[in-house]
C-alpha positions in Angstrom: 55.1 83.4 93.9 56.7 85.5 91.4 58.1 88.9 92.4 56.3 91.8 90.0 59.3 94.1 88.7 58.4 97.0 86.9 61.3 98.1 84.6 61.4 101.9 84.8 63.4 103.2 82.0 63.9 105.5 78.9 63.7 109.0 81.0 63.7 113.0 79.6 67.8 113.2 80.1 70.1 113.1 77.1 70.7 109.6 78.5 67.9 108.4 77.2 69.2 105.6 74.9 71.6 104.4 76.9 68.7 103.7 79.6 66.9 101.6 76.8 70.0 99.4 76.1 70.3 98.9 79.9 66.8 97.7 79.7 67.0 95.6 76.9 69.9 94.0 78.9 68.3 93.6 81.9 65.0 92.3 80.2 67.1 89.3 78.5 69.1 88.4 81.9 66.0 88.5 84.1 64.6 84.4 84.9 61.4 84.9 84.0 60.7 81.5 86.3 61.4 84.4 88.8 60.6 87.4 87.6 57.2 89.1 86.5 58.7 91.9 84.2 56.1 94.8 84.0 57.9 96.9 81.4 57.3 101.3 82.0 58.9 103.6 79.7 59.4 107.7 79.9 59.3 109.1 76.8 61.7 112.2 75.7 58.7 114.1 76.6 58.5 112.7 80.0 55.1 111.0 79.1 54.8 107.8 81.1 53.3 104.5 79.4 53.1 101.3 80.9 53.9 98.1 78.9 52.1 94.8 78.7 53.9 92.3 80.3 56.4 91.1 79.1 56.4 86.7 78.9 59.3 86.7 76.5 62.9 88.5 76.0 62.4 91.3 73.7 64.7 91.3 70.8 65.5 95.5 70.8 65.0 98.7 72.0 62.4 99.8 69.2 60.2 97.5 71.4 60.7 99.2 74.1 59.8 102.3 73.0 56.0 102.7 73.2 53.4 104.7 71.9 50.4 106.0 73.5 48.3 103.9 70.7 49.0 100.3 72.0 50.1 101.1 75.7 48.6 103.0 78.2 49.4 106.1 78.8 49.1 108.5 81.6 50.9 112.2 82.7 49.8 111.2 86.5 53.2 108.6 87.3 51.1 107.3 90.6 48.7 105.8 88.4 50.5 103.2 87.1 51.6 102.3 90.6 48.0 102.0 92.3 47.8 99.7 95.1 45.6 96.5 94.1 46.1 92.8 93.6 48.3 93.9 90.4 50.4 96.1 92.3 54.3 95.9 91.8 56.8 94.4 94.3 60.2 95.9 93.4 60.6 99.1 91.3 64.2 99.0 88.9 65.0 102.4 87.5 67.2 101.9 85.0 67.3 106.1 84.0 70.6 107.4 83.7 70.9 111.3 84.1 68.6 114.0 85.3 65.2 112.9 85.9 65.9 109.9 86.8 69.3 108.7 88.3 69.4 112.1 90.4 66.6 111.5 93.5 63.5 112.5 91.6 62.2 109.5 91.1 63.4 108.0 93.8 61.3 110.5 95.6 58.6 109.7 94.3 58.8 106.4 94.8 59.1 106.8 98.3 56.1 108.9 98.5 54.3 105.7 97.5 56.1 103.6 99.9 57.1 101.1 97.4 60.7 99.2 97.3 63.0 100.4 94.5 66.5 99.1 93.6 69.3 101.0 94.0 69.9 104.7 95.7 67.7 107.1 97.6 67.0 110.6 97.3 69.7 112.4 99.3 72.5 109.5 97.9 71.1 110.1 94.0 70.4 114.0 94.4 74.3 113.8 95.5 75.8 111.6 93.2 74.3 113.3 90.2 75.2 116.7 91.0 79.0 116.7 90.7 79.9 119.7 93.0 77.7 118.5 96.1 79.1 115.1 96.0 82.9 116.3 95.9 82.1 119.1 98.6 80.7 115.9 100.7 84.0 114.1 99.8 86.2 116.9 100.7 84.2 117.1 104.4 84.3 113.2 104.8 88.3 114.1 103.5 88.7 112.1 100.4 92.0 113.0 98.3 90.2 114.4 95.2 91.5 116.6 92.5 91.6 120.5 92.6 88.2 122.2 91.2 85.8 125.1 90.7 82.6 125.6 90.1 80.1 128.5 88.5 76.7 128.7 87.9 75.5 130.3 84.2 74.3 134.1 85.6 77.5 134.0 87.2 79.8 133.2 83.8 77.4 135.6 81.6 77.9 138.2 84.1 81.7 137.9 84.5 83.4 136.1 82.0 86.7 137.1 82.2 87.4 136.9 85.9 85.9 133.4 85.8 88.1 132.2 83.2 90.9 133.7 85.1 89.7 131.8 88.2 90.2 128.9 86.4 93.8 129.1 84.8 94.9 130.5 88.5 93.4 128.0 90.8 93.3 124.8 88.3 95.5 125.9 85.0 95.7 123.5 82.1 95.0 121.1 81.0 91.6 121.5 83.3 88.1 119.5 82.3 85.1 121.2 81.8 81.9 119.2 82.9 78.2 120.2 83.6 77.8 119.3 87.1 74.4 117.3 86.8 74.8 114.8 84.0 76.9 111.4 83.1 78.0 109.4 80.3 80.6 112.3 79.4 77.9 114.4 77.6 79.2 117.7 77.1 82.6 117.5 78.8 85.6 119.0 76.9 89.5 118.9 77.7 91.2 122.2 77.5 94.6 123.2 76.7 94.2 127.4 76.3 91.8 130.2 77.1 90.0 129.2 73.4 88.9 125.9 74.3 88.3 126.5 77.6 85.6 129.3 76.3 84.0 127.0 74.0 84.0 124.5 76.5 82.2 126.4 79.0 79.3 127.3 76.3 79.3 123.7 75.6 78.6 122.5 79.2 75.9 125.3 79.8 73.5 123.8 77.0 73.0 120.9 79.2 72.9 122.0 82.7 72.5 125.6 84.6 76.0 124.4 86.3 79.1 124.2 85.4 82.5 122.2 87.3 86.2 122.3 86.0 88.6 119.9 87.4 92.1 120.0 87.3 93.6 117.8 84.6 96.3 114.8 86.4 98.4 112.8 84.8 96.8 109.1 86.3 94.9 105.9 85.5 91.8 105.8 85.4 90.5 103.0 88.4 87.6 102.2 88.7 85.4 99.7 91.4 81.7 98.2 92.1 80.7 98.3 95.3 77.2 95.9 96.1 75.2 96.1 99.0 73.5 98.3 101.6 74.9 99.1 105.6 77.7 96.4 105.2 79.0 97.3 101.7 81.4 95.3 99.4 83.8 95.9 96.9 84.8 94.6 93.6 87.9 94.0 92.2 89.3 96.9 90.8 89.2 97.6 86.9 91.2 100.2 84.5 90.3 102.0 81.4 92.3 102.9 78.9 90.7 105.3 76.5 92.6 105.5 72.9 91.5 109.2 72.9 92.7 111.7 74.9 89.9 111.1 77.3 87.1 108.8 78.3 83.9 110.4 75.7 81.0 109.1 75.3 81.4 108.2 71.8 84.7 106.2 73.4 82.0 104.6 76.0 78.7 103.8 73.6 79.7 104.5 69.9 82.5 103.2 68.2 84.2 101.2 71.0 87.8 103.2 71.0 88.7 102.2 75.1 90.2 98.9 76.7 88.8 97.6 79.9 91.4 95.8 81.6 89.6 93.7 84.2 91.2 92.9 86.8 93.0 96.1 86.8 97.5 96.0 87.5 97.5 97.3 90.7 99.3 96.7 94.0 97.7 94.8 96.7 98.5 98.2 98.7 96.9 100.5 96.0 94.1 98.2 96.1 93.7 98.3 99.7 93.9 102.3 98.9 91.0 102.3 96.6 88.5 99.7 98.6 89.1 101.9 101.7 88.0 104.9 99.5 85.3 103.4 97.6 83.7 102.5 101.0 83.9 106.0 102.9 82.7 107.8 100.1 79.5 105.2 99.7 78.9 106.0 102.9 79.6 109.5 103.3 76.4 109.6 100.5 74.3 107.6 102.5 74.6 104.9 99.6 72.2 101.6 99.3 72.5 98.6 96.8 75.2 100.0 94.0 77.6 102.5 93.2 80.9 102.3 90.6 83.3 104.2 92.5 86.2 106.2 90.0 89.5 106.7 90.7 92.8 108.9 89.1 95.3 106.4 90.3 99.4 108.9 89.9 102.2 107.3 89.3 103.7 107.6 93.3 100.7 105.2 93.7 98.1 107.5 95.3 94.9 107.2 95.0 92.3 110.3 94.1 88.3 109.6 94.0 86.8 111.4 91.1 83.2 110.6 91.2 80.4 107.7 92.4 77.7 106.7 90.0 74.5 105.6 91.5 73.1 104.1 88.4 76.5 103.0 86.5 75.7 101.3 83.0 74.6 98.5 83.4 74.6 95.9 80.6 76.5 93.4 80.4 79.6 94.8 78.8 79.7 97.9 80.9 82.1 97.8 83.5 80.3 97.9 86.8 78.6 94.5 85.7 82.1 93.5 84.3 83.5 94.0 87.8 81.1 92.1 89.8 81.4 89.2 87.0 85.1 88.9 87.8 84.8 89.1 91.3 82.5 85.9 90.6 79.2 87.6 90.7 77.0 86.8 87.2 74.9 89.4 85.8 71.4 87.6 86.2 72.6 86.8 89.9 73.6 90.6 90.0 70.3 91.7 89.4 68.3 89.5 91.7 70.7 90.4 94.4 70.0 94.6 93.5 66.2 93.2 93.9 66.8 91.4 97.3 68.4 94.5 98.6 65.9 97.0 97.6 63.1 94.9 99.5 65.7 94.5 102.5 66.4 98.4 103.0 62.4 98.7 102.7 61.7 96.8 104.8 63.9 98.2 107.7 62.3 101.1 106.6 59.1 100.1 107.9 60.2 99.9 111.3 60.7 103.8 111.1 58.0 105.7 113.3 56.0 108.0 111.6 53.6 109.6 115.0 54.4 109.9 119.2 
């Protein structure tokens, strides 16, 4: 028997197009000896529309991208989950950003008891939101850099004393980031009071929350780690950006960043990061994958930045990079993300839900 995946991906985030060349990606690696692929895409407007399925690779994401004429289309999500002979075995949301990567979804997918790859609610709600998951590091007592953190009633009400929070607590240079979203959208380096201004107006247009971090001078580390209650680690991997820092034109646009894979570390520093990497998936509650990120100084120590719960996954980004090196393929990748979501299901099940 074939296992039924249905490909959840696209999303209403300004990550939307980087969820459809994860899917594209994941479509062509998938063994379709295997694999059933039930293809369901989430328009900008969050409209859900469920895809024929899919008995051939599709050749790019303008395929993917359905309309309500040839598809079906509903605004009710359950409804293309209903419980019948046709019903899906493993759910794979491939969303990146808010409504999708950050425990929405997921929650909804546990409401209808069905097996989903990767991250639950609490670990995604975390993950995404940049201030709760480095307030959970700092209690588990991860080395992290110095930050802040303001919400947008707060800076229109006070901007003055929050930019002097800032150059007292963190000085420059100091990143600006909004505290729910990836891919580097909308985070700015800052130097002086002017850019740290426009930065801050900036972040605000795409969340309600705002986080500056102290600028270090390290590398930038970075690790998979694969699994659910007995988690494993990668080998370690290091990106060099040409610019002054990692952007998202730098990650999807024009290319301008090395991956150095495996990365020139010590066996100790390595030992460091692993260590790291595997509190802080746990201290989230983590289940099936995470890329852990690392500031790496030059005295060797090792500071976590952030965990992504749905890292970019195609085949050149660098969580699937990682595991590649480490001697994992990206087709065998993704059947073992499938094999773990039915596992942690299935324990699941054992919960008791009446006494």
């Amino acid at each position: 028997m074939k296992t039924k995946i249905g490909l959840l991906y696209g999303g209403k985030s300004a990550e939307h197009k980087v969820s459809l060349q994860t899917a594209l990606a994941v479509i062509k690696a998938l063994d379709l000896e295997k694999f059933e692929i039930h293809p369901i895409y989430i328009n900008v407007e969050g409209q859900w529309i469920k895809g024929q399925q899919l008995h051939a690779p599709v050749e790019n994401v303008k395929a993917l991208e359905f309309t309500n004429e040839n598809q079906v289309a509903t605004t009710l999500a359950p409804a293309l989950f209903q419980h019948n002979q046709d019903s899906l075995d493993v759910i794979f949301p491939l969303l990146h950003g808010p409504n999708g990567e950050d425990g929405t979804v997921q929650g909804l997918l546990e409401l209808l008891n069905l097996p989903y790859v990767g991250n639950g609610v609490l670990a995604s709600a975390a993950g995404m939101d940049k201030v709760m998951m480095k307030n959970v590091f700092a209690q588990a007592g991860l080395a992290q850099v110095n930050y802040v953190a303001f919400i947008r009633t707060e800076w229109e009400k006070g901007k003055e004393s929050v930019y002097t929070k800032v150059e007292e607590e963190l000085g420059y240079p100091c990143f600006v980031k909004p505290a729910n979203l990836g891919s580097s959208v909308g985070i700015s380096k800052c130097t002086n009071r002017t850019e740290l201004e426009a930065a801050f107006v900036e972040a605000f247009q795409f969340d309600r929350k705002v986080i500056i971090e102290e600028g270090v001078v390290a590398r930038e580390i970075e690790v998979g780690i694969l699994g659910n209650d007995e988690p494993k680690c990668s080998v370690a991997g290091e990106i060099v950006p040409k610019k002054d820092f990692y952007d998202y034109k730098a990650k999807y646009e024009d290319g301008d960043t090395a991956l150095i894979i495996p990365a020139d570390v010590s066996g100790e520093e390595y030992q460091q990061i692993q260590e790291m990497a595997i509190q802080a998936f746990k201290a989230l509650d983590c289940s099936g994958l995470v890329r852990a990120d690392f500031f790496l100084t030059k005295d060797g120590k090792a500071l976590i930045n952030e965990v992504n719960t749905m890292p970019g996954f195609t085949p050149f980004s660098m969580f699937p990079l990682l595991w590649k090196h480490t001697g994992v393929e990206y087709p065998q990748l993704i059947e073992t993300l499938v094999n773990l979501a039915k596992e942690r299901h299935a324990e699941k099940q054992n919960i008791k839900y009446t006494f």
